[in-house]
C-alpha positions as CSV (number, residue, x, y, z in Angstrom):
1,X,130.7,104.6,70.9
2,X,128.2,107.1,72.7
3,X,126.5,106.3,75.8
4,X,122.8,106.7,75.8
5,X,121.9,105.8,79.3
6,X,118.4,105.7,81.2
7,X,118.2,107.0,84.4
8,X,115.7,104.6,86.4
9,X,116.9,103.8,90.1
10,X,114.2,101.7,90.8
11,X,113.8,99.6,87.9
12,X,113.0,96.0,88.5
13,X,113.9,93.3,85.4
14,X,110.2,93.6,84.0
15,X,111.3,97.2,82.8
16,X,113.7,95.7,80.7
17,X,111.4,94.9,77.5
18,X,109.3,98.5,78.6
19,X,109.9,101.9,77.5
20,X,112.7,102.0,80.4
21,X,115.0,99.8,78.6
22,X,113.3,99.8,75.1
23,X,114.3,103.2,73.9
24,X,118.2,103.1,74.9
25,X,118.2,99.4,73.1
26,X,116.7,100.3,70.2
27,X,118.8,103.2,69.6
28,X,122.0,100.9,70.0
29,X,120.1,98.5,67.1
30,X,119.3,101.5,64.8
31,X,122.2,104.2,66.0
32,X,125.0,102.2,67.4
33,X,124.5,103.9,70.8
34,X,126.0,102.3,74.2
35,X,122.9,101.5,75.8
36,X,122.6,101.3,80.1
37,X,119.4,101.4,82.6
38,X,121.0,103.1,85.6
39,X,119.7,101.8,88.9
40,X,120.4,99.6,92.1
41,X,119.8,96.5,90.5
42,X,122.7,94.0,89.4
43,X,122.9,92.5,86.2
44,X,122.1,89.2,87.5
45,X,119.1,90.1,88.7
46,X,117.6,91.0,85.2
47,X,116.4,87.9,83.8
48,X,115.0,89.7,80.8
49,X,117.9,91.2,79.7
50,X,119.1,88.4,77.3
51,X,116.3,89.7,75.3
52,X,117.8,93.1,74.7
53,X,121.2,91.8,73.6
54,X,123.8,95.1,74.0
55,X,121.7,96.4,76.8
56,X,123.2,96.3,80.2
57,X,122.6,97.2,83.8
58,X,124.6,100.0,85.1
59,X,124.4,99.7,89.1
60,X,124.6,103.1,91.2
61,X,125.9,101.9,94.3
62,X,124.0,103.0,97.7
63,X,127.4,103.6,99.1
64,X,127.4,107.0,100.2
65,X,127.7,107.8,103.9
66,X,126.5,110.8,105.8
67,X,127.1,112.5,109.4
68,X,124.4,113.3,112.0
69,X,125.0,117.0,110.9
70,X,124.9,116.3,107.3
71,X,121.7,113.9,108.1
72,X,119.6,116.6,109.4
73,X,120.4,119.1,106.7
74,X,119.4,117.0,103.9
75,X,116.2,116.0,105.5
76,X,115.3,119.5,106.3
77,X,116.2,120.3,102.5
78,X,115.4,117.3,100.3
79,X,113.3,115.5,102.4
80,X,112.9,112.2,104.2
81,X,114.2,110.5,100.9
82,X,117.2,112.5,101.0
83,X,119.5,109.6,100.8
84,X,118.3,108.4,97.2
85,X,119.0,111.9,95.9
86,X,122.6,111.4,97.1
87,X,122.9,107.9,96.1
88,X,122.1,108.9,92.8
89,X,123.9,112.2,92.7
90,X,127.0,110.6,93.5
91,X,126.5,108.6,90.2
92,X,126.4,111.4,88.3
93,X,129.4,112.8,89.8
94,X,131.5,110.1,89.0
95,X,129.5,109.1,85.0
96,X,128.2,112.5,83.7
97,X,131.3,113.1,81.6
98,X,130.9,109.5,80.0
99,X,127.4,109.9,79.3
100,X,126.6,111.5,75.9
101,X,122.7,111.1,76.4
102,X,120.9,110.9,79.6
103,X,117.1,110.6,79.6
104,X,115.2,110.9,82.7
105,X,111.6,110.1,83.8
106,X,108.8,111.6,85.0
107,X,107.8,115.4,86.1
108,X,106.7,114.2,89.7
109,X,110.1,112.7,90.5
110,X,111.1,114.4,93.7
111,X,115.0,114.8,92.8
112,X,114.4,114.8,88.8
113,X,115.3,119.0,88.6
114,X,118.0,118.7,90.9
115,X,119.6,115.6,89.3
116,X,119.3,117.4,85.8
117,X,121.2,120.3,87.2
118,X,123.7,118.1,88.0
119,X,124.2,116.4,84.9
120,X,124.7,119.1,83.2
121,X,127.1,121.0,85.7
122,X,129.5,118.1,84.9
123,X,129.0,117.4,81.4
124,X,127.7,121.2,79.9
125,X,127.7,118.9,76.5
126,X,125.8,116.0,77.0
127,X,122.3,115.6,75.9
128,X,119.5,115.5,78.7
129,X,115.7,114.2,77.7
130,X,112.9,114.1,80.1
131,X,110.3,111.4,79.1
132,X,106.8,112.5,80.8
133,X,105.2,109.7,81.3
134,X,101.8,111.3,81.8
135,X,98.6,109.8,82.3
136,X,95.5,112.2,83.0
137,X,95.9,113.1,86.3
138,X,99.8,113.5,86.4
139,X,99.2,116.1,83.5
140,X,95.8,117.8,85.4
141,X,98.5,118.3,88.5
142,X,101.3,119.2,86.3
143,X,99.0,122.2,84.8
144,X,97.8,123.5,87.8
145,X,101.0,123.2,89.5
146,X,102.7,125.5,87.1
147,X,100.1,128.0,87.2
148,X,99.4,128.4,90.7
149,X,101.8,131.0,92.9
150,X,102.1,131.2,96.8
151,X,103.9,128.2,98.8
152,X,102.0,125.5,98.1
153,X,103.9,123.1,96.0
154,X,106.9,125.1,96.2
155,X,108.9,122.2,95.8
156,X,107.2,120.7,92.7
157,X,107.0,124.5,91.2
158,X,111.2,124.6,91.7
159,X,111.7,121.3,89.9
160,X,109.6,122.4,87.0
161,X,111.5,125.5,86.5
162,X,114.8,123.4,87.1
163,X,113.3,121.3,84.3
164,X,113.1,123.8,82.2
165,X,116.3,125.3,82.1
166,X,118.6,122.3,81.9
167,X,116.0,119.6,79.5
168,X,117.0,119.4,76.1
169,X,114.1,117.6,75.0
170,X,110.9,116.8,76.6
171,X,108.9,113.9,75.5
172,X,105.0,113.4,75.8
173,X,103.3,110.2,74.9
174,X,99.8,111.4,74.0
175,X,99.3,114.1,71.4
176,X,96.5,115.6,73.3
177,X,98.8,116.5,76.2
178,X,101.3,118.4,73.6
179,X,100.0,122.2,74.2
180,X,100.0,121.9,77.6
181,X,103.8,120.7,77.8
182,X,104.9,123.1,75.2
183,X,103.4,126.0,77.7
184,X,105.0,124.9,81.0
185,X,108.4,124.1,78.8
186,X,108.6,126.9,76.9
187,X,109.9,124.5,73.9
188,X,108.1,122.1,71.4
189,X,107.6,118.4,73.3
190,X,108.8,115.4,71.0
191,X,106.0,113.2,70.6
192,X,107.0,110.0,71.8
193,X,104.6,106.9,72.1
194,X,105.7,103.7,73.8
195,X,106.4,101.2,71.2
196,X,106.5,97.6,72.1
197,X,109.2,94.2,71.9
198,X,109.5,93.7,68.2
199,X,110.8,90.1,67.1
200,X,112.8,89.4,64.3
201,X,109.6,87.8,62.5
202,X,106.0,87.7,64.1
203,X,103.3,86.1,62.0
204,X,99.8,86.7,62.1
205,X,97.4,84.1,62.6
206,X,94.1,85.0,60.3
207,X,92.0,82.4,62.2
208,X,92.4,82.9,65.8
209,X,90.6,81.3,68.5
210,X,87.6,82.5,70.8
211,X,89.8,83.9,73.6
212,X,89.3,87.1,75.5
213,X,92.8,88.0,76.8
214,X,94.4,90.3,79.3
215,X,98.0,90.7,80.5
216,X,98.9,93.1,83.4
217,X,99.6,93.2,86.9
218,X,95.7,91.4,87.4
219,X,94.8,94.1,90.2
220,X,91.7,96.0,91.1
221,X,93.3,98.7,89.4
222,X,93.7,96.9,86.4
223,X,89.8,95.9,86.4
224,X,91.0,92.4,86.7
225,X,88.3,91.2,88.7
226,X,86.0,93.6,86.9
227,X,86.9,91.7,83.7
228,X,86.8,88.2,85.4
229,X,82.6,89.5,86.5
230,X,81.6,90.2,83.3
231,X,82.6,87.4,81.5
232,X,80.9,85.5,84.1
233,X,77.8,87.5,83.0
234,X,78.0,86.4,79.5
235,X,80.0,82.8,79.4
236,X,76.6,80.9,78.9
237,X,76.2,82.8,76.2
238,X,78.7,81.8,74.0
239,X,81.4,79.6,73.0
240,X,84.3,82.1,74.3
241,X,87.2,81.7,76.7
242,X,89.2,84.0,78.7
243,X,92.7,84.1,79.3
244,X,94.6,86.2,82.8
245,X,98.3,86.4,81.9
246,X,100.2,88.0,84.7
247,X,100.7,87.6,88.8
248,X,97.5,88.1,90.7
249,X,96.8,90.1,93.6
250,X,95.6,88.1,96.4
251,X,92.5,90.4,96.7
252,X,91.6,89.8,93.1
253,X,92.1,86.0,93.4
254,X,90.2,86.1,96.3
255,X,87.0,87.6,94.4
256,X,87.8,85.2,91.6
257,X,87.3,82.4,94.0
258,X,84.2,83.6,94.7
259,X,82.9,84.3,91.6
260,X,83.5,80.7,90.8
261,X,81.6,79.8,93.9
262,X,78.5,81.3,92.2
263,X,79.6,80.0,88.8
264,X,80.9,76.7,89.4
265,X,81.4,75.9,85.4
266,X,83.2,79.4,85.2
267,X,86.4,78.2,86.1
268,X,86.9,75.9,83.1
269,X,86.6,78.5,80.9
270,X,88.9,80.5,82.4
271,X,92.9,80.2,82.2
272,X,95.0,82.0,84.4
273,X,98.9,81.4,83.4
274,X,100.7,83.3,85.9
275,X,103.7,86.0,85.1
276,X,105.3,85.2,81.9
277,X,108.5,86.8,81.1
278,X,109.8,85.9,78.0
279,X,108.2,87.4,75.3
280,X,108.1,84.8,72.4
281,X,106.3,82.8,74.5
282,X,103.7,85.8,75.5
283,X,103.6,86.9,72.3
284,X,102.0,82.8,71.5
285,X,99.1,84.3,73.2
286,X,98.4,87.4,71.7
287,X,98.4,85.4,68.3
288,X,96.0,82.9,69.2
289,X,93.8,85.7,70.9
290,X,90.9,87.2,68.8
291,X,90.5,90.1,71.5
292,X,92.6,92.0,74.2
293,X,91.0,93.9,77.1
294,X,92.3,96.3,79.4
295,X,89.5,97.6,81.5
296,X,91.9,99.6,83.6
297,X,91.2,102.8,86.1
298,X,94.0,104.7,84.5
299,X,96.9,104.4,82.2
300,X,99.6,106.6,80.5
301,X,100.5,104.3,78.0
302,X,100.5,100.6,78.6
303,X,102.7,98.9,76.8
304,X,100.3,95.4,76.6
305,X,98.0,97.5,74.4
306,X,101.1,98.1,71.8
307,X,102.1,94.5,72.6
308,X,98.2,93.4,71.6
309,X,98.6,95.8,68.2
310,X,101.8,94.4,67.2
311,X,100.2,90.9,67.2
312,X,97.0,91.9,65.1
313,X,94.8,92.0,68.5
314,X,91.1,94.1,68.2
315,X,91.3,96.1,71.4
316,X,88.7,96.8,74.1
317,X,90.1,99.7,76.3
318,X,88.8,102.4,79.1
319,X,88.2,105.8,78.6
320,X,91.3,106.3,81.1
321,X,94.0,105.3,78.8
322,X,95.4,108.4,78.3
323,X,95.9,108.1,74.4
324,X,93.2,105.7,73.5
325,X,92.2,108.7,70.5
326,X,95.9,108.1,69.4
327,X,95.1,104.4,69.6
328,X,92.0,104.2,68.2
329,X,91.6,106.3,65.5
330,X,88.7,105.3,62.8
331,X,87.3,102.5,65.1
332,X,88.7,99.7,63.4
333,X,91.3,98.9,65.9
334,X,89.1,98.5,68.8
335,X,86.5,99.7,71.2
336,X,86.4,102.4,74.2
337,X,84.5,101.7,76.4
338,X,84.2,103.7,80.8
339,X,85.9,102.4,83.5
340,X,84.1,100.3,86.1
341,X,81.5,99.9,84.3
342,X,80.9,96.0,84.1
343,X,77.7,96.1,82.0
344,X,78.9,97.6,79.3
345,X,82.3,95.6,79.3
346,X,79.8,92.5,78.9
347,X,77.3,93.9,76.3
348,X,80.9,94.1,74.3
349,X,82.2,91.4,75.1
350,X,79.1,89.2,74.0
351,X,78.7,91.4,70.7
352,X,82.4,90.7,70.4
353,X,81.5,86.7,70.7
354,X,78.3,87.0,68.7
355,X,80.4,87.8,65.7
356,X,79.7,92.1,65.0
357,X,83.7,92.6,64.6
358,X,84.3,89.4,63.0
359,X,85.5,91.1,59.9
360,X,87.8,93.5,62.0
361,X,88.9,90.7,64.6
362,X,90.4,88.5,62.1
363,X,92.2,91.0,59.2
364,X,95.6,91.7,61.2
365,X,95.7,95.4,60.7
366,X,96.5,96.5,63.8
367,X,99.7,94.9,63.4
368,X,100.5,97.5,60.2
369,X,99.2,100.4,62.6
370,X,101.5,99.4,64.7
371,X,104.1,99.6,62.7
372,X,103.2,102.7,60.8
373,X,102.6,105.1,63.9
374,X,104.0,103.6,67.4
375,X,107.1,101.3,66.4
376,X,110.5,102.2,67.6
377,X,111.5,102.1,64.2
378,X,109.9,105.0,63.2
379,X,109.4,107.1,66.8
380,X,113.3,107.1,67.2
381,X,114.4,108.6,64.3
382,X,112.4,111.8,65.6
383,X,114.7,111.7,69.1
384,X,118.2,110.8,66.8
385,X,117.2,114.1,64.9
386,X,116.7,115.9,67.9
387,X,119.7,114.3,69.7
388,X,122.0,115.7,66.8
389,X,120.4,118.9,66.5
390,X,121.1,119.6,70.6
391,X,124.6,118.3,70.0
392,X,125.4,121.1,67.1
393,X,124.2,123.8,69.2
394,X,126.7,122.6,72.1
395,X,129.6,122.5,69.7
C-alpha cells in the first residue's frame, strides 16, 4: 500500500477533519493510499481522528540534539527556529524512502524549500506536492517577492526557487490566483479547492428555522463581534435568531457582554454553543440553519463555508474570502458583502429575515454545488491523475 503522507508539524486535532487531514484520507477511501499527518502531536491527542477511520498520526520526534558549535551555525543560517528545521529534517531522513507522496504546505513556510530538497535527495522517486494555501495577501507577497531582485527577501526568494525545482505539483485553491502561480512555477498549478467532512448520508431539511449561524474561531478577525453588533441592530425587527458555534476570544466575549448590557433582551436570542468537535453533531446545526455568515477580515479558503454548502446553507461572506467568485457564482448561493462594514451586514441580514431569499434559502442547492465543483470526490481525481503521471516520468 502507498504512503500518502501530509507534512504538518504543527497540526493540532481540529486539522484532522480540514484540508490537512482531509486530502490524505480521502485518497485512502477513493485510492487505497496509506494516509499519515506528520507532526509532534501523538495519536492520543487527536480526538477527531476516529472520524477519519484509516488516517493516523505520524509523530516526528523533537529528539535531535545539537552542540554549542553546531547551535550557532544553524542560527546564523536557518535562523532562530533552526531547531524545527532539524526536527523535521531528521524525519525525513529516516521516512523519505517509505513515503510515495509527500504533500507540503504553504509558500511562506520558512524551511518548506529546504525540506523539499530533502525529500527528494532521499527518495529521487517519490512524489512531492505543495498545497498554497493562499489568501490575498499571501499571494500579493508571493508576486512581488518573486519579481523583486537585490537582498531583500533573499531568503523567501531561495525557497521559491528551491520550490520550484523539486515540486511536482503545485496546488492553488482559487482560480483567480492560477496565472500568477503558473508564472513563478514555471508549471501549470492543479486547481485544488478545500472540500469539506462528507457523511455517509446528510439530508436536507426544506423548512429550516430562522437562525443566522456562524462557526469559527469567534475572534475579531472573524468579525464575530461585528456579527454579534448587527444583529443587535436588527433583532427587534424580526423573528430571527443567531447561533455562535465555536470557542470565544475573551475580547469578543467581553464586547458581547456589553452589547447585552445595552440590549438586555439580546441575549435570548442569541445561542452561543461553545467548540463542537464532532461533526454529526455540527452538521445538526447547519441543517436547521436558514443562513451562514462569515464576516471575516480575510480568508484563503475556510472550510465552514464548504461545510455550510454541503448542508444546503444560503451564504453571506466578505469580499476577503479569497475565492468567494469561485463560491458564488450566479448569486444564488449567497451574498458578498465588505468587511467591517456592520451596516451593510444588517441591511442583509434583515432583508434575509424579511423573506427576499426565501425561495433560495430553502431549495437545498447549494448542497449539489457542493458536490458538483468542491467535493473531494471529484477534486481528487485531478491530483490521482497527476500523482500517476509524475510517477511514469520517474520510472
Amino acid at each position: 500500500m502507498k504512503k500518502f503522507v501530509a507534512l504538518f508539524p504543527i497540526a493540532k486535532s481540529v486539522h484532522v477533519t480540514k484540508e490537512i487531514g482531509l486530502i490524505p484520507y480521502y485518497m485512502h477511501v477513493k485510492y487505497g493510499y496509506e494516509p499519515s499527518i506528520a507532526c509532534y502531536g501523538r495519536q492520543n491527542e487527536f480526538p477527531t481522528i476516529d472520524q477519519t477511520p484509516g488516517l493516523s498520526i505520524w509523530t516526528i520526534e523533537r529528539s535531535k540534539t545539537v552542540n554549542v558549535i553546531e547551535k550557532l551555525f544553524y542560527r546564523f543560517v536557518l535562523g532562530s527556529n533552526y531547531m524545527d528545521y532539524l526536527y523535521v529534517a531528521e524525519f525525513i531522513k529516516k521516512n523519505a524512502m517509505t513515503i510515495d507522496v509527500l504533500q507540503v504546505y504553504h509558500v511562506h513556510d520558512e524551511f518548506v524549500g529546504l525540506l523539499s530538497r530533502l525529500y527528494k535527495k532521499y527518495n529521487k522517486k517519490g512524489v512531492l506536492c505543495l498545497k498554497l494555501d493562499l489568501g490575498e495577501n499571501t499571494y500579493r507577497a508571493c508576486l512581488e517577492r518573486y519579481n523583486e531582485r537585490g537582498f531583500k527577501h533573499i531568503r523567501y526568494r531561495i525557497r521559491l526557487h528551491l520550490l520550484r525545482q523539486y515540486i511536482d505539483i503545485v496546488s492553488v485553491e482559487s482560480r483567480k490566483f492560477i496565472t500568477g502561480i503558473r508564472e513563478i512555477f514555471d508549471k501549470e498549478p492543479l486547481y485544488l479547492p478545500n472540500g469539506c467532512y462528507e457523511l455517509k448520508s446528510v439530508t436536507i431539511n426544506e423548512h429550516r428555522e430562522n437562525l443566522f449561524l456562524t462557526v469559527a474561531n469567534l475572534s475579531e478577525w472573524k468579525g464575530s463581534d461585528l456579527l454579534v453588533e448587527a444583529f443587535a441592530m436588527i433583532y427587534e425587527k424580526c423573528n430571527w435568531n443567531l447561533v455562535l458555534v465555536g470557542p470565544c476570544e475573551n475580547n469578543v466575549l467581553r464586547r458581547i457582554k456589553d452589547i447585552f448590557k445595552d440590549h438586555p433582551k439580546l441575549e435570548r436570542r442569541i445561542i452561543m454553543t461553545g467548540n463542537i468537535v464532532g461533526k454529526r453533531e455540527l452538521y445538526e446545526y447547519y441543517k436547521r440553519a436558514g443562513v451562514f455568515i462569515l464576516p471575516s477580515k480575510g480568508e484563503a479558503f475556510p472550510t465552514v463555508v464548504m461545510e455550510a454548502m454541503y448542508n444546503g446553507c444560503f451564504l453571506v461572506i466578505t469580499e476577503t474570502v479569497a475565492p468567494k467568485d469561485d463560491i458564488v457564482v450566479d448569486g444564488d448561493e449567497g451574498v458578498i458583502i465588505p468587511p467591517n462594514d456592520k451596516q451593510k451586514l444588517a441591511e442583509v441580514m434583515l432583508r434575509i429575515a424579511r423573506g427576499d431569499y426565501s425561495n433560495i434559502i430553502n431549495n437545498g442547492k447549494n448542497k449539489i454545488k457542493y458536490q458538483n465543483r468542491f467535493s473531494y470526490n471529484h477534486s481528487l481525481v485531478r491530483l490521482q491523475e497527476q500523482i500517476l503521471n509524475v510517477a511514469v516520468k520517474y520510472k
